[in-house]
C-alpha positions as CSV (number, residue, x, y, z in Angstrom):
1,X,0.0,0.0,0.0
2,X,0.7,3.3,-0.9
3,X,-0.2,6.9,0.8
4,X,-0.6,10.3,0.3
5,X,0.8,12.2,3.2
6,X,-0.2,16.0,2.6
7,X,1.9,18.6,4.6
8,X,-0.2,20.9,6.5
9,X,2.7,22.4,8.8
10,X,2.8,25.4,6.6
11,X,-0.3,26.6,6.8
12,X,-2.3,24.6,9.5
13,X,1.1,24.5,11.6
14,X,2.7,28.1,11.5
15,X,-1.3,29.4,11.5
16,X,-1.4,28.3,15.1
17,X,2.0,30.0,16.2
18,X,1.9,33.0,18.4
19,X,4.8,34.4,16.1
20,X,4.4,35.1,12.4
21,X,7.2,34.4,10.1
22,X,8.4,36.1,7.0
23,X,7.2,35.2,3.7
24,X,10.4,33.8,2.7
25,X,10.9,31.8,5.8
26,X,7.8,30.4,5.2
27,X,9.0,29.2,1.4
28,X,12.2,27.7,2.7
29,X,10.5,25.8,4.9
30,X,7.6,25.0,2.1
31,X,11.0,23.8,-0.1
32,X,12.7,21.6,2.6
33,X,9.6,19.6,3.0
34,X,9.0,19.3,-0.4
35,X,13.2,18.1,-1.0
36,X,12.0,15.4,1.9
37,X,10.1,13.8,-0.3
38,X,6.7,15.3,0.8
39,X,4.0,14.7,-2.6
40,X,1.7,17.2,-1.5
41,X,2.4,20.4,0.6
42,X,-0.6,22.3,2.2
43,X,1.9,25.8,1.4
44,X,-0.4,29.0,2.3
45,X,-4.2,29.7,2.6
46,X,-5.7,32.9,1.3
47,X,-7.7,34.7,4.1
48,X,-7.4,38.5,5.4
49,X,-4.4,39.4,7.0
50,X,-6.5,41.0,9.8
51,X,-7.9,37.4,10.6
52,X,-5.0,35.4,10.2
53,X,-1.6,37.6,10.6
54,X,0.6,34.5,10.5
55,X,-0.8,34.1,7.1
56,X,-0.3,37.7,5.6
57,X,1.5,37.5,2.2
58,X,0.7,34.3,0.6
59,X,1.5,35.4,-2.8
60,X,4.8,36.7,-1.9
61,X,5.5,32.9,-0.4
62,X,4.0,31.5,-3.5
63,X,6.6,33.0,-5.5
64,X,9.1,32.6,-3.3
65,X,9.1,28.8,-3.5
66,X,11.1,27.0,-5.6
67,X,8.5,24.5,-7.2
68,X,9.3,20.5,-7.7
69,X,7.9,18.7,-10.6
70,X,7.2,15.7,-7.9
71,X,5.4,17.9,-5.3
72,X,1.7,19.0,-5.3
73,X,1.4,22.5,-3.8
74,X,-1.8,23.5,-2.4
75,X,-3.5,26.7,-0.7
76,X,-6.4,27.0,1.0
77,X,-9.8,28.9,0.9
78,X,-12.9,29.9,2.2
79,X,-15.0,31.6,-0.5
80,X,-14.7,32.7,-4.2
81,X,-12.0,36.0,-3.6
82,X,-9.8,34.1,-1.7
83,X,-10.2,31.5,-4.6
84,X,-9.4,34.3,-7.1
85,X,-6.3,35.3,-5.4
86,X,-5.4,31.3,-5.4
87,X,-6.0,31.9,-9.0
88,X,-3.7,34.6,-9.5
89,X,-1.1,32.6,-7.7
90,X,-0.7,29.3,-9.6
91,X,-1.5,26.3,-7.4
92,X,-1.7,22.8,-8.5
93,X,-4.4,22.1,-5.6
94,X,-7.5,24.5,-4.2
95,X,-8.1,22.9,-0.7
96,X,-11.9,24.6,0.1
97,X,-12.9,24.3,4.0
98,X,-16.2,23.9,6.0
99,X,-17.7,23.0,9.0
100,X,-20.0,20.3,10.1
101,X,-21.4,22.3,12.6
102,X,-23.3,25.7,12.4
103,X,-21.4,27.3,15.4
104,X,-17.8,26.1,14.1
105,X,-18.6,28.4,10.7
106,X,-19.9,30.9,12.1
107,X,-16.4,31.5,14.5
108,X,-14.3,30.0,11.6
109,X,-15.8,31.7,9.0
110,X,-18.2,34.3,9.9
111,X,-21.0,31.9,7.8
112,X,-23.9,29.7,8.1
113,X,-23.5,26.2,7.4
114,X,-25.7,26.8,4.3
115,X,-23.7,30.3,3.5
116,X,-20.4,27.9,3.8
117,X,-21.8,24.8,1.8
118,X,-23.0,27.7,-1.1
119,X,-19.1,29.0,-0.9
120,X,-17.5,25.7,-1.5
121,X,-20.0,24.8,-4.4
122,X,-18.7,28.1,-5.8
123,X,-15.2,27.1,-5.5
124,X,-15.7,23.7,-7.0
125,X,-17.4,25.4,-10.0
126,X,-14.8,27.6,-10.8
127,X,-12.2,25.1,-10.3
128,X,-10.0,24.4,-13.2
129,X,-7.6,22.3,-10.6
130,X,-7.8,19.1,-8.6
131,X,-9.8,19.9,-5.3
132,X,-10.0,18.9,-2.2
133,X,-13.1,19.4,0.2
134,X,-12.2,18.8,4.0
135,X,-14.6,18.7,6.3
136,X,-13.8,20.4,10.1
137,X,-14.9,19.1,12.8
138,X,-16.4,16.2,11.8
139,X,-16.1,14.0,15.2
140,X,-16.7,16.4,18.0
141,X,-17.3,20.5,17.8
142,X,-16.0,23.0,20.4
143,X,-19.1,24.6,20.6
144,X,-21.5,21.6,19.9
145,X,-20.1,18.6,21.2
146,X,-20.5,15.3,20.0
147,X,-21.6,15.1,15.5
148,X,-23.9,13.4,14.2
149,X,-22.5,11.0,11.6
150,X,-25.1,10.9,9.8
151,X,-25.4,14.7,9.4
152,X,-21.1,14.0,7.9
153,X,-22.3,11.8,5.7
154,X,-24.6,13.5,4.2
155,X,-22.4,16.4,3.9
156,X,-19.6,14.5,2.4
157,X,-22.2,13.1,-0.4
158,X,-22.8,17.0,-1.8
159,X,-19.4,16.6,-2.8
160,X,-18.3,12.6,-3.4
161,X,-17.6,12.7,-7.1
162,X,-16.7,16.5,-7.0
163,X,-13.8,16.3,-4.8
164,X,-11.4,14.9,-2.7
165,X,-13.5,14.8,0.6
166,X,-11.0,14.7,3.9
167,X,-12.9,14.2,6.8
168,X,-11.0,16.6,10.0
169,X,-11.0,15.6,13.6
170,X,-10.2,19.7,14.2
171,X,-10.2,19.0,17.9
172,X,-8.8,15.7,18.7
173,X,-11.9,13.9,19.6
174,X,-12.2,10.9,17.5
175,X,-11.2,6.8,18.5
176,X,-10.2,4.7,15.8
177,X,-13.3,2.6,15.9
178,X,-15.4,6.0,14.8
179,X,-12.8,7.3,12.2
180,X,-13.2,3.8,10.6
181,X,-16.4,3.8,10.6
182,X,-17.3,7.2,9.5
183,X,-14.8,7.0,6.9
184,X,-16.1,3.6,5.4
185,X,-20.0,5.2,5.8
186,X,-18.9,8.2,3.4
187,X,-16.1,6.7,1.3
188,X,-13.7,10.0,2.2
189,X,-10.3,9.7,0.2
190,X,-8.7,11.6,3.8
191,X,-8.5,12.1,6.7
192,X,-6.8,15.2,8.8
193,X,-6.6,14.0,13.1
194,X,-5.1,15.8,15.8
195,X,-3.2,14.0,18.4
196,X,-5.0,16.3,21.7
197,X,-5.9,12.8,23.5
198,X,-2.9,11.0,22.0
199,X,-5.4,8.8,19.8
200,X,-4.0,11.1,16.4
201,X,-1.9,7.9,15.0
202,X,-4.3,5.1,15.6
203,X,-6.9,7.2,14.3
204,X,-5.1,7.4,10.8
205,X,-4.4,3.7,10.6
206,X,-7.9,3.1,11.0
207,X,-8.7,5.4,8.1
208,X,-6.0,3.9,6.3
209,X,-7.9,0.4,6.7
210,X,-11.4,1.9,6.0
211,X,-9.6,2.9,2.5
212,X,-8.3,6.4,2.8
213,X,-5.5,7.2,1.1
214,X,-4.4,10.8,2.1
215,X,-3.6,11.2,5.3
216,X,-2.8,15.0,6.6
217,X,-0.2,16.0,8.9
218,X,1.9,18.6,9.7
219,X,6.5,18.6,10.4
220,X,7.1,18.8,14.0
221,X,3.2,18.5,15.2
222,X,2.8,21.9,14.8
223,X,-0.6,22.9,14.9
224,X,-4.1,23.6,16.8
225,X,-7.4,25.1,16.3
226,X,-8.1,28.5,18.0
227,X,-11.1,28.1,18.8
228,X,-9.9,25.0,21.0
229,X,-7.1,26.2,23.4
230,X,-6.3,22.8,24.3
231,X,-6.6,20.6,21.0
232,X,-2.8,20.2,20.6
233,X,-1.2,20.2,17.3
234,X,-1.6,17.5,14.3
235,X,-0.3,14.1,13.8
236,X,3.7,14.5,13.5
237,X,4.7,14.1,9.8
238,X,8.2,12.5,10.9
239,X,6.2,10.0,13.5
240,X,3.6,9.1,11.0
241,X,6.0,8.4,8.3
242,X,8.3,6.2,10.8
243,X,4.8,4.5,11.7
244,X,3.8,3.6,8.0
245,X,6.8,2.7,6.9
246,X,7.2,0.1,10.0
247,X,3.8,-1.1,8.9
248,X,5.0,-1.4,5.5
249,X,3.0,1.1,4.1
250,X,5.2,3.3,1.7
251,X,5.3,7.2,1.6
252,X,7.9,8.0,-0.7
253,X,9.1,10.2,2.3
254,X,12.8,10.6,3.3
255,X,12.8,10.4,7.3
256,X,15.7,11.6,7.9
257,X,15.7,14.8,5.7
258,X,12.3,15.1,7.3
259,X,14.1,15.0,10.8
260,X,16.2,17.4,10.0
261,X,13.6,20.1,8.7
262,X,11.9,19.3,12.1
263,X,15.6,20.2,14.2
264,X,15.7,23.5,11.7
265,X,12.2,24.4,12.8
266,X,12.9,23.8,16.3
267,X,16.0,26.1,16.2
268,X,13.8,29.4,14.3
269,X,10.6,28.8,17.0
270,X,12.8,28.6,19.8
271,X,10.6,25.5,21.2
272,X,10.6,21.8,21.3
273,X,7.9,21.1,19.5
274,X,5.0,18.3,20.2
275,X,6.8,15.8,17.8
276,X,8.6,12.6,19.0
277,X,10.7,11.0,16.1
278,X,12.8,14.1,15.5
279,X,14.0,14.1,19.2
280,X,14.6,10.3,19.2
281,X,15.9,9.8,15.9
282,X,15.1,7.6,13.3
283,X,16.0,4.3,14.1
284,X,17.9,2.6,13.0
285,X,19.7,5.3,12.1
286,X,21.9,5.9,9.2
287,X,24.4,6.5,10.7
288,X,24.7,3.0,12.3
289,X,23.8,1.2,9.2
């Protein structure tokens, strides 16, 4: 078996920081994930500046990045300018974003369920690129609590055929037996977990065996949701890829590069960051081989 691993820790990741990095930071860190081996990096997301600071100048990291022929870059968006100025920019990949929940868009987007649902068909009609459609808070909502699946599943179906549908546990809610079974009730092709309760990596196995095929995560476990103080960042990309690869699954991903981006990102936050396998090492290591 084979996987997509799409790298969120550009956007999803650095979003979350308290700090906001320079455009060209931001595209050297876009290129040393893509040289790891990465296929699909999540790079920038095109919102106001006002709403999401550590965002501000997408287009300037856009052109900053120097663009693999094996790498799918993608940016994010939330209604048809932002998708114009994705446009303008020259992505591979338009990633469009709702909630499950009417109280999530609202915060996240200042929407209605239905306004948010009307953006993304939008999007998806003036595509001209491969899209993906995820799905926040599809296992628990900071404001609602527990989701209905069935109110997912229909959700997902408005856009099965259309898209890519990635189904997000934004908070860190979800067990593996309801990722597995949500994701086999909808067919999703992904799935985007949070490790908040520790359950992030068992969770994407069990997607993986309900038949995703893209999982999301981000270098370092960088990462959050706002609106969630204590839902702790994404699934590590260097501890996922040292899980799949154990398992036998294959990711085309070099760990150690990947390491290494993780010990560089360490060094310009001035943190340790929530991931594991770049503070233990790869194992067994090259070095010892």
């Amino acid at each position: 078996m084979r996987v997509t691993l799409c790298e969120v820790g550009p956007r999803d990741g650095l979003q979350n920081e308290p700090e906001s990095l320079a455009p060209g930071v931001r595209a050297e860190l876009i290129d040393r994930l893509a040289a790891a081996g990465l296929a699909r990096v999540e790079a920038v997301s095109f919102v106001r500046d006002d709403r999401v600071p550590q965002m501000a100048g997408a287009e300037e990291v856009v052109a900053a990045i120097e663009r693999r022929a094996d790498t799918e870059y993608s940016g994010l968006v939330l209604n048809e300018r932002g998708f114009e100025r994705f446009r303008a920019a020259g992505l591979e990949r338009v990633n469009a974003t709702f909630a499950a929940t009417e109280s999530f868009n609202r915060a996240n987007g200042n929407a209605s369920l239905e306004e948010a649902l009307a953006r993304v068909d939008a999007i998806l009609a003036l595509a001209d690129v491969p899209a993906t459609v995820t799905i926040s808070v599809c296992f628990g909502c900071p404001f609602e609590g527990p989701v209905d699946p069935g109110r997912v599943a229909e959700l997902a179906a408005r856009f099965t055929g259309r898209a890519e549908v990635v189904l997000a546990d934004t908070i860190g809610v979800a067990t593996p037996s309801r990722v597995r079974a949500l994701v086999e009730r909808t067919g999703a092709e992904g799935f985007h977990g949070h490790n908040t309760r520790n359950t992030g990596y068992a969770n994407c196995l069990a997607a993986l065996d309900a038949g995703a095929r893209v999982l999301d995560a981000s270098v370092g476990g960088l990462g959050g949701c706002p609106y969630a103080p204590r839902a702790t960042g994404n699934v590590a990309t260097e501890d996922l890829v040292y899980l799949l690869e154990g398992e036998g699954i294959e990711t085309g991903v070099d760990l150690d590069a990947l390491v290494g981006v993780s010990a560089w990102l360490e060094g310009l936050l001035g943190r340790t960051l929530e991931g594991y396998v770049y503070r233990a090492g790869s194992w067994p290591s090259s070095s010892s081989s």
